[in-house]
C-alpha positions as a Markdown table, in Angstrom:
| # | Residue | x | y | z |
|---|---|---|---|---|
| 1 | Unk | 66.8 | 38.7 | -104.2 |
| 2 | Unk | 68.6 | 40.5 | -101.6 |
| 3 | Unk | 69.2 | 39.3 | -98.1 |
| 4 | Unk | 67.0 | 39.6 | -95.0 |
| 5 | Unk | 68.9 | 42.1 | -93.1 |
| 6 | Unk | 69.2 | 44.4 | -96.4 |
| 7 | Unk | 65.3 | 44.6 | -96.3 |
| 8 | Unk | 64.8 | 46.7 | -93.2 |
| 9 | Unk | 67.2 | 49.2 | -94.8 |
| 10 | Unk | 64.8 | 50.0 | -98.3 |
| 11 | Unk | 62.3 | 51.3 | -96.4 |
| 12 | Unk | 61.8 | 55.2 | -97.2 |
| 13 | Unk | 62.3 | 57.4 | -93.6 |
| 14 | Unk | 60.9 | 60.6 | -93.5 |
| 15 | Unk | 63.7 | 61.0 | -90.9 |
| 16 | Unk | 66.5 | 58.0 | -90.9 |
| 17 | Unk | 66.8 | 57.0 | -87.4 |
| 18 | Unk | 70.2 | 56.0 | -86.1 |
| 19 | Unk | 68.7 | 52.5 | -85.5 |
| 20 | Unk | 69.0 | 52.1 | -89.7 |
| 21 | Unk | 71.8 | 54.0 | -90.2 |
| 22 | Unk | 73.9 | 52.1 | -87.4 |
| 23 | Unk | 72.8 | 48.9 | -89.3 |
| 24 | Unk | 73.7 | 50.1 | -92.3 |
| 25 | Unk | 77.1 | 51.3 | -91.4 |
| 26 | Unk | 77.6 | 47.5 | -89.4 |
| 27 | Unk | 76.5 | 46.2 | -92.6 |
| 28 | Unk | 78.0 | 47.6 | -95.3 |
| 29 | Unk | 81.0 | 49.6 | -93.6 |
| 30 | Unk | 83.7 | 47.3 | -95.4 |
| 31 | Unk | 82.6 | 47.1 | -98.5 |
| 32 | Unk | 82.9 | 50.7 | -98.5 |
| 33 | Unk | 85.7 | 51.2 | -97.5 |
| 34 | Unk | 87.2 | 49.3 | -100.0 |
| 35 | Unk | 85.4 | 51.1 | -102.2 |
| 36 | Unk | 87.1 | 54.1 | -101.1 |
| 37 | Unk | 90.7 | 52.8 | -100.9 |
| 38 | Unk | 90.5 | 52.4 | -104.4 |
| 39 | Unk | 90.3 | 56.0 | -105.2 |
| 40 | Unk | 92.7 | 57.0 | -102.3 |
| 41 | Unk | 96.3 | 56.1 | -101.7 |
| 42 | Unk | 96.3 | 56.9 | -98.1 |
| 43 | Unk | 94.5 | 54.3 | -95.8 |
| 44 | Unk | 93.2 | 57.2 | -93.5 |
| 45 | Unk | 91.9 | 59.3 | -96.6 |
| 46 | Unk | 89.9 | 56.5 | -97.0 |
| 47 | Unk | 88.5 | 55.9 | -93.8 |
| 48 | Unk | 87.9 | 59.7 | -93.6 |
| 49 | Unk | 85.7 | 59.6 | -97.2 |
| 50 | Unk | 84.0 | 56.1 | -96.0 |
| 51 | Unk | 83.0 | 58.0 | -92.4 |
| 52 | Unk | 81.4 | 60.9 | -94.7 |
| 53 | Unk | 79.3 | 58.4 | -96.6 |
| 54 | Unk | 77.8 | 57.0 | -93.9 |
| 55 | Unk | 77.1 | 60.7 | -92.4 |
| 56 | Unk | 75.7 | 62.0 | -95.5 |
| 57 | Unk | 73.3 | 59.1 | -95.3 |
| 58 | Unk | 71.3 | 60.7 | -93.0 |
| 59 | Unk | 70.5 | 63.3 | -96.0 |
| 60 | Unk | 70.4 | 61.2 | -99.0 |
| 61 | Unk | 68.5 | 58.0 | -98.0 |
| 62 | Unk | 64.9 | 59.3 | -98.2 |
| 63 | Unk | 65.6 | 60.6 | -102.0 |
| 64 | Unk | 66.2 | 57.0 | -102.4 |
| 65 | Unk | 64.4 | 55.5 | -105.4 |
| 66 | Unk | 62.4 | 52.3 | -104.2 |
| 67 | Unk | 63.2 | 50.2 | -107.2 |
| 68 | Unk | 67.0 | 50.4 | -106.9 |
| 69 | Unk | 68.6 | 48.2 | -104.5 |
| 70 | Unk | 70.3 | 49.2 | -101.7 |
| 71 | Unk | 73.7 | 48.1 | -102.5 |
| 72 | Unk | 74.1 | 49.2 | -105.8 |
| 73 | Unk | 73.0 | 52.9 | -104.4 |
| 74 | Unk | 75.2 | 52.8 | -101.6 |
| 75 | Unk | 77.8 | 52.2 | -104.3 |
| 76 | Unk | 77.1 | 55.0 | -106.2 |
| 77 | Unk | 76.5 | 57.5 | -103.4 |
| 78 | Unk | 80.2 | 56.0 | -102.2 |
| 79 | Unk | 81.7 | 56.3 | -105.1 |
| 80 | Unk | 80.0 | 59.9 | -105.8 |
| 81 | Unk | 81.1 | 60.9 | -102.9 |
| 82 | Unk | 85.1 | 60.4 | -103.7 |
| 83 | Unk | 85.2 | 61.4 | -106.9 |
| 84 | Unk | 83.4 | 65.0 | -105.1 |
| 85 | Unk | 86.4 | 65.2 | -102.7 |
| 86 | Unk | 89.2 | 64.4 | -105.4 |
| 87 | Unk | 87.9 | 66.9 | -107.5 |
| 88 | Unk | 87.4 | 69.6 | -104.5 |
| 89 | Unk | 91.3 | 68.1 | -103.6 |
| 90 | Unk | 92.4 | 69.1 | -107.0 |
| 91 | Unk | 90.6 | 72.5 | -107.4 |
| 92 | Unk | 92.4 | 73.4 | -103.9 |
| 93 | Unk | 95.9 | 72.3 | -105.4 |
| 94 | Unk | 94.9 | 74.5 | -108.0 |
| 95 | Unk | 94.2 | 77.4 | -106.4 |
| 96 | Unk | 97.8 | 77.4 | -104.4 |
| 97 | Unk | 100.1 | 78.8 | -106.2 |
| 98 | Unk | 104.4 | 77.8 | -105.7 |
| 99 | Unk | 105.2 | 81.0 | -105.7 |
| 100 | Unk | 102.6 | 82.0 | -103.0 |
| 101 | Unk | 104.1 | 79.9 | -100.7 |
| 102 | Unk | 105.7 | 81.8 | -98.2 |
| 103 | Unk | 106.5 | 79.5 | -95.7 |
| 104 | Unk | 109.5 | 77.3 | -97.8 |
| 105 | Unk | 112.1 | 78.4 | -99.7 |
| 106 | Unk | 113.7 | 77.4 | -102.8 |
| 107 | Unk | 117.2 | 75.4 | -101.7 |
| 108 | Unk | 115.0 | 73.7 | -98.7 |
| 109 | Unk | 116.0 | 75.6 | -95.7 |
| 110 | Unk | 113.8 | 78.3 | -93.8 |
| 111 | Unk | 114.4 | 81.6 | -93.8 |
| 112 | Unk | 113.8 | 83.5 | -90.8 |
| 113 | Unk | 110.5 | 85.1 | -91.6 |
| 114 | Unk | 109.5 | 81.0 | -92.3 |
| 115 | Unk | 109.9 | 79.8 | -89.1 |
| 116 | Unk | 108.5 | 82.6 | -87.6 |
| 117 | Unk | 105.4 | 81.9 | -89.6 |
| 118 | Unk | 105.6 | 78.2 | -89.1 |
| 119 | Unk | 106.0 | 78.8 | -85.4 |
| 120 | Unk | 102.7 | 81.1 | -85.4 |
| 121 | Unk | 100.8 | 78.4 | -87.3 |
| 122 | Unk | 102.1 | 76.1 | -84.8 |
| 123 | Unk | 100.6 | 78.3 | -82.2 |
| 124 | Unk | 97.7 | 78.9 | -83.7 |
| 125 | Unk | 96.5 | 74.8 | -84.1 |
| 126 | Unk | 97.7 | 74.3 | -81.1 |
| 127 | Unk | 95.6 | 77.2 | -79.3 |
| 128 | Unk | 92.3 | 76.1 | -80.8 |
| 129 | Unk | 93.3 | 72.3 | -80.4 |
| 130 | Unk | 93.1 | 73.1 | -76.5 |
| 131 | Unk | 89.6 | 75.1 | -77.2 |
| 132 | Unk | 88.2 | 71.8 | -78.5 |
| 133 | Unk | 85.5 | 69.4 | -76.1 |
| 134 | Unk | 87.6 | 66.6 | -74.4 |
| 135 | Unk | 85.9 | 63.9 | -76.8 |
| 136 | Unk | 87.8 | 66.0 | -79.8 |
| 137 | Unk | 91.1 | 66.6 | -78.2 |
| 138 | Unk | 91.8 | 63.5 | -76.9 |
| 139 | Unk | 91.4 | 61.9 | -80.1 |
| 140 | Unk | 93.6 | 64.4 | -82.2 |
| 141 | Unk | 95.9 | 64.8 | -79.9 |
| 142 | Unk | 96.4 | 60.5 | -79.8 |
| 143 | Unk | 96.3 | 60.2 | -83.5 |
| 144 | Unk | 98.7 | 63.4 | -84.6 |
| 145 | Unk | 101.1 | 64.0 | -81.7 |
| 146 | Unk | 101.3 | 60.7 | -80.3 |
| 147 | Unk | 101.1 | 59.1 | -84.2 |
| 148 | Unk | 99.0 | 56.2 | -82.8 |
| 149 | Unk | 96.7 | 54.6 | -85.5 |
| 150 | Unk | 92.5 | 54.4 | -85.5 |
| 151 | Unk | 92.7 | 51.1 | -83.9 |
| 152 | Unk | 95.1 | 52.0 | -81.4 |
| 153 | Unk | 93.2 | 54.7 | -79.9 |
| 154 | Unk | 89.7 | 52.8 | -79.7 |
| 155 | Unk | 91.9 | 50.7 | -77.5 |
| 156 | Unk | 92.9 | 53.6 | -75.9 |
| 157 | Unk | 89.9 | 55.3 | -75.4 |
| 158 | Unk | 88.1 | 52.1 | -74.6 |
| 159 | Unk | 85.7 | 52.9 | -77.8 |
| 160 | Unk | 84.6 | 51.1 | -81.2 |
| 161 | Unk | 86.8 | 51.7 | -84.0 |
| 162 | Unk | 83.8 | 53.7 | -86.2 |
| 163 | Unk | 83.3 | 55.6 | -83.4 |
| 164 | Unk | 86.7 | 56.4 | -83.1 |
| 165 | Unk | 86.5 | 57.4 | -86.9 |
| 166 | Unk | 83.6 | 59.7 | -86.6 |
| 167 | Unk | 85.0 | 61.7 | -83.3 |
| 168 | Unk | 88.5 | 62.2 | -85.5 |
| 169 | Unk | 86.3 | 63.2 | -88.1 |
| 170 | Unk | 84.2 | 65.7 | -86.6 |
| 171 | Unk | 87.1 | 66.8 | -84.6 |
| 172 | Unk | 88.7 | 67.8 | -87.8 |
| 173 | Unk | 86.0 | 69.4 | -89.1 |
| 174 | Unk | 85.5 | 71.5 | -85.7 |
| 175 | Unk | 89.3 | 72.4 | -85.5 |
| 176 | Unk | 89.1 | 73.6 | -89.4 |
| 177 | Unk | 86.2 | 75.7 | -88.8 |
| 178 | Unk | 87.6 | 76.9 | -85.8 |
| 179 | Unk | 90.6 | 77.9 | -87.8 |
| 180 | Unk | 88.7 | 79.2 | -90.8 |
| 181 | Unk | 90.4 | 76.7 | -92.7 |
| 182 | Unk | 87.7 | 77.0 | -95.7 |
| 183 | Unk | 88.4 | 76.0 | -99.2 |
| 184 | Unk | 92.1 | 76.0 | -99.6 |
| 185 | Unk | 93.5 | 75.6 | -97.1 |
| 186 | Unk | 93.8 | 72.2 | -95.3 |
| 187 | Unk | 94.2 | 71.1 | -91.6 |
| 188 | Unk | 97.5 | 69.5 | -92.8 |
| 189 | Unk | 99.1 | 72.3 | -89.6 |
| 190 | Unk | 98.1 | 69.6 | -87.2 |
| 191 | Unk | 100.5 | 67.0 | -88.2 |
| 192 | Unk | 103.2 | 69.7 | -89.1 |
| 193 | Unk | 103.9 | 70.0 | -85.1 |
């Protein structure tokens, strides 16, 4: 029998209220991020993937089947959920090739026509980091130039730690787009400045 404050949760929303998904996300949060850490090797990969499952929620709950309970399902839509971005991970690995690589060179050092692409990347992140809302800059900026860690820049910015994740998150997601960073290519140029 599952607990009391799993019950409000296995109700079917047309719509899922942030009300549900804010205590689902307080209640579960851990467990899936542990869930997560076991698939990636990087702490904030993981907190990335267990942000998404929480915001994919919104989407999946209602298609929830009744009889199943709620745990087990958040599992699986967890777990789901990481083995889709390892496999879209690897299928962008796969599409770069070594040799297309322009921007390094064989013995390790950069020829000019490197840096000067390196330094327009540079330009570039930096050009649509600036064009980003406030409550998306701050946050990048803190956690990629300033190297300060999730927690550290709640404290910062005086704000829970999952809200911390989602802003970083969506920030992301907005400075990617804003790039046309599609597919396969990563935001990795943030934390190459």
């Amino acid at each position: 029998m599952e607990s009391p404050r799993l019950l409000p949760a296995r109700r079917q929303f047309p719509k899922c209220a942030p009300e549900e998904l804010a205590e689902l996300y307080s209640a579960h949060y851990r467990e899936v991020l542990q869930l997560c850490q076991r698939f990636f090797r990087h702490r904030e990969d993981a907190e990335d993937a267990a942000a998404e499952v929480f915001l994919k929620l919104h989407r999946v709950l209602d298609k929830k089947d009744p009889a199943m309970p709620l745990r087990p399902w958040l599992w699986q839509v967890a777990r789901r959920h990481c083995i889709d971005k390892l496999r879209q991970k690897k299928a962008d690995l796969g599409r770069r090739s070594p040799e297309a690589d322009v921007t390094q060179v064989a013995d390790g050092s950069l020829s000019p026509l490197s840096q000067l692409l390196r330094s327009e990347r540079q330009r570039q992140v930096r050009e649509q980091l600036e064009r980003l809302p406030d409550h998306y800059k701050v946050p990048l900026m803190l956690r990629y130039y300033k190297q300060m860690s999730y927690t550290e820049i709640a404290g910062a910015l005086n704000r829970r730690l999952p809200a911390v994740r989602t802003m970083i998150f969506r920030a992301k997601n907005q400075l990617r787009a804003n790039l046309g960073f599609f597919g396969g290519q990563r935001a990795a140029a943030v934390s190459e400045e």
